[in-house]
Wavefront OBJ file of the C-alpha trace (Angstrom):
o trace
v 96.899 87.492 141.763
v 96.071 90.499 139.578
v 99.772 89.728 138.342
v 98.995 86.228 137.137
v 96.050 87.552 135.704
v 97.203 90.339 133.295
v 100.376 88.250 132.638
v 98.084 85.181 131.476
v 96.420 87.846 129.536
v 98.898 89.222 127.540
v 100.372 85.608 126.543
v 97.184 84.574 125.533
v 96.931 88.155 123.612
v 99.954 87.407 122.403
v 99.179 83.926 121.134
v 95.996 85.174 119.126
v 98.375 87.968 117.790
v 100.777 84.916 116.234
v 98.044 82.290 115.149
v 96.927 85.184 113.351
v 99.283 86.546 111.935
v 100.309 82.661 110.777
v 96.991 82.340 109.290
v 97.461 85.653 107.002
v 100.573 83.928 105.852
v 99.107 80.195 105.257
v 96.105 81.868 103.283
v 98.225 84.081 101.408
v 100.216 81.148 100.554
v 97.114 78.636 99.907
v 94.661 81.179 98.823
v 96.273 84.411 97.278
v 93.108 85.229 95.723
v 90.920 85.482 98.835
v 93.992 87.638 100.673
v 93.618 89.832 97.297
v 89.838 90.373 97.791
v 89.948 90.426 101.484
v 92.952 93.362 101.486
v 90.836 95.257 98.471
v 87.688 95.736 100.621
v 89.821 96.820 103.821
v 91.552 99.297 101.833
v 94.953 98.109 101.234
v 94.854 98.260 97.626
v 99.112 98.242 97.100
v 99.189 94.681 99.262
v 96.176 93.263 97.280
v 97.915 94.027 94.214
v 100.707 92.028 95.304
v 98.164 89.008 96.132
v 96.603 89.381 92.986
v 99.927 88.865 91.549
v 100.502 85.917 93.483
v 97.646 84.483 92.639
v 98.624 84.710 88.786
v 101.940 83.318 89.069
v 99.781 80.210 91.083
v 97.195 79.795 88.364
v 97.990 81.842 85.272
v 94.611 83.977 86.183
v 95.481 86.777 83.248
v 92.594 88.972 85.240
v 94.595 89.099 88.597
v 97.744 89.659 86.340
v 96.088 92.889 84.994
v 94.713 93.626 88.334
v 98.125 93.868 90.088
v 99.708 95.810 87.747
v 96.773 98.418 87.261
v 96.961 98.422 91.028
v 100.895 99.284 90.866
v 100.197 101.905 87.897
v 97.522 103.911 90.073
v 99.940 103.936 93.114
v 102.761 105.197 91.019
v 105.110 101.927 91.894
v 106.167 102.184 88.518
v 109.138 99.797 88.044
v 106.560 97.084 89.722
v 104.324 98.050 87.331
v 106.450 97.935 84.227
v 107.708 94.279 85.132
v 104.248 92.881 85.510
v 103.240 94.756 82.542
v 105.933 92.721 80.153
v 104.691 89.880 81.725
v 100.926 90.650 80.555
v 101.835 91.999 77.386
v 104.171 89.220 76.153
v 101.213 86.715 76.949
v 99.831 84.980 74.148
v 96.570 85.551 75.704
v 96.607 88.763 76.155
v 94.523 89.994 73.473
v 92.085 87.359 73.819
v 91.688 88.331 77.598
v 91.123 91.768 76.336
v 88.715 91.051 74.288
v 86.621 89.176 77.084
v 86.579 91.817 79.834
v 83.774 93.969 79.825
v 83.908 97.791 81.328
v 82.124 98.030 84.858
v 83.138 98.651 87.946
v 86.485 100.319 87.852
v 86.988 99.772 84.105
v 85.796 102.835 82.123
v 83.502 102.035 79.570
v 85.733 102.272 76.146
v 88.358 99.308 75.701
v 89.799 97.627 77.804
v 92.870 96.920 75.384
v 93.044 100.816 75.093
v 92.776 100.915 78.949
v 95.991 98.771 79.510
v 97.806 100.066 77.141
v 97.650 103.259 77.999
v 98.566 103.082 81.311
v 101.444 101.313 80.344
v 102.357 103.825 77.942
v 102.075 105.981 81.289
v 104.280 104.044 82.963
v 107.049 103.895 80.327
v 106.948 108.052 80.378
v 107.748 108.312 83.706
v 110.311 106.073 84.062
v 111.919 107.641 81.082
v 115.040 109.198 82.107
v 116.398 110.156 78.406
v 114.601 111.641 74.984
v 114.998 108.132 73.372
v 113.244 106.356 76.295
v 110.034 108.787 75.852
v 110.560 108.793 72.159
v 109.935 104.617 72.817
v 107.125 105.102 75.191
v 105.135 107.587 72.366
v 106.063 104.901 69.876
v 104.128 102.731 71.552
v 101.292 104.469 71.947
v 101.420 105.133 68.941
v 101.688 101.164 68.075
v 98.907 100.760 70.089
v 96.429 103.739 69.229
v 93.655 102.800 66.115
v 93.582 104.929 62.999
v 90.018 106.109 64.391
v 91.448 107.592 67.102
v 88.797 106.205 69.485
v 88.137 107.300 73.062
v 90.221 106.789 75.899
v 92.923 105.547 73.507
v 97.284 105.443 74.647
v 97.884 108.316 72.994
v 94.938 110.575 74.912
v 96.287 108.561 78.245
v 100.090 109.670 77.196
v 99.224 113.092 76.312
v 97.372 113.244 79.747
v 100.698 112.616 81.891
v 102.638 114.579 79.879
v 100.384 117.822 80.508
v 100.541 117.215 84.516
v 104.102 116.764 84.437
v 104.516 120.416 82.046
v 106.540 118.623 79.587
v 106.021 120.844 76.815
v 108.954 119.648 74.356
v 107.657 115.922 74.654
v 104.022 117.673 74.402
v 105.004 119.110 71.104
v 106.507 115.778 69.827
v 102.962 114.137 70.502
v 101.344 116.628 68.316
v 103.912 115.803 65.533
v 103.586 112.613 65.490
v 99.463 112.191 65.701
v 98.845 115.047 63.063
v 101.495 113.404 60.607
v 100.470 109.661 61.413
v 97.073 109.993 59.310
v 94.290 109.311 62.443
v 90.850 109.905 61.461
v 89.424 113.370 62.678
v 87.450 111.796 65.466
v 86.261 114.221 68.543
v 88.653 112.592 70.740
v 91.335 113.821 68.274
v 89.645 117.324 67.269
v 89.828 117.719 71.190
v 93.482 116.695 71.937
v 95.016 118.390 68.996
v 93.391 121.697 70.010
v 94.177 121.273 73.790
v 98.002 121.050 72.005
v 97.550 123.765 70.430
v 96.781 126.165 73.000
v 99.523 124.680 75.228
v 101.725 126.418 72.512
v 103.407 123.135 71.078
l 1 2 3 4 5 6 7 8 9 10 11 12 13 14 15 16 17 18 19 20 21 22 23 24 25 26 27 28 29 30 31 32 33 34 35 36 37 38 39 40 41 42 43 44 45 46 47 48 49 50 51 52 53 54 55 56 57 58 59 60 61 62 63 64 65 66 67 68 69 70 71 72 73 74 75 76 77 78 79 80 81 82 83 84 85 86 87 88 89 90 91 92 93 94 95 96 97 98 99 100 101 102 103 104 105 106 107 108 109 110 111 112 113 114 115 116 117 118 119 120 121 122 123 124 125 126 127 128 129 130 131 132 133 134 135 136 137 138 139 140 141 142 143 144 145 146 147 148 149 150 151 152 153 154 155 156 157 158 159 160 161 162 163 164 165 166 167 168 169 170 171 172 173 174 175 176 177 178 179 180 181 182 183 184 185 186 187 188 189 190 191 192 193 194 195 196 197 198 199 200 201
């Protein structure tokens, strides 16, 4: 009897196990946006990236878009990251979107353009593998970065990845190009140029 008992257990343990995992699938299917804000607040930030994704690709949400590949910048997946950044970038509303998002919550408070950008900028650095391909990714931060040299900007992001990884030669190159591009003395550039400096560029 005890038998039948834990057997009938286990298949119906095993049947809640199934239906459930079925409904995961069906809602990440149906609703891709309610998987991506039910995996956030549990924790799994990589797998709500990838709903968040989902959820773009299902209704063009540019916000989920930039969401997933934040979420794949931050967890260093960077060739995810890179794809789903040409994706954003070549959008034609990208800049609009930029415009419309305002900093809270995990978006520091300077722009949001400047944000993106220079965690892309980021991402193209470390998958660089050759002088040219890091050359590229300082070109566009450089693309990217205003004459007033604002805070938070690609170029402070850039300079930031290249001083944890000890790069000193691409280091140096930075502080070529910013102190021969003509920014505006702001304190964010007083500050980076003189961090350069005593890094011995």
């Amino acid at each position: 009897m005890k038998k039948l008992v834990l057997k009938t257990a286990l298949i119906t343990l095993g049947a809640v196990v199934v239906l459930g995992a079925l409904l995961l699938v069906i809602l990440g299917f149906a609703a891709p946006k309610v998987m991506m804000n039910f995996t956030a607040s549990m924790g799994m930030e990589s797998i709500s990236g990838n709903f968040a994704y989902s959820e773009y690709e299902r209704s063009g949400d540019l916000d989920c878009l930039a969401r997933s590949f934040l979420i794949a910048e931050v967890h260093g997946d960077d060739e995810t990251a890179l794809s789903r950044w040409n994706v954003l970038y070549e959008n034609e509303g990208f800049s609009a979107h930029c415009e419309s998002v305002s900093p809270e919550g995990d978006i520091p408070a300077y722009s949001y353009r400047d944000y993106l950008t220079g965690s892309a900028a980021k991402v193209m650095y470390r998958l660089s593998s050759t002088d040219e391909e890091k050359s590229s990714a300082l070109a566009f931060a450089l693309s990217e970065t205003q004459a007033s040299f604002p805070q938070g900007n690609p170029i402070v992001a850039l300079s930031a990845e290249a001083f944890r990884q000890d790069d000193s030669a691409f280091l140096a190159k930075i502080y070529s190009a910013i102190t021969q591009q003509g920014f505006e003395n702001s304190a964010d550039y007083q500050r980076l140029t003189h961090q350069l400096e005593e890094y011995h560029v």
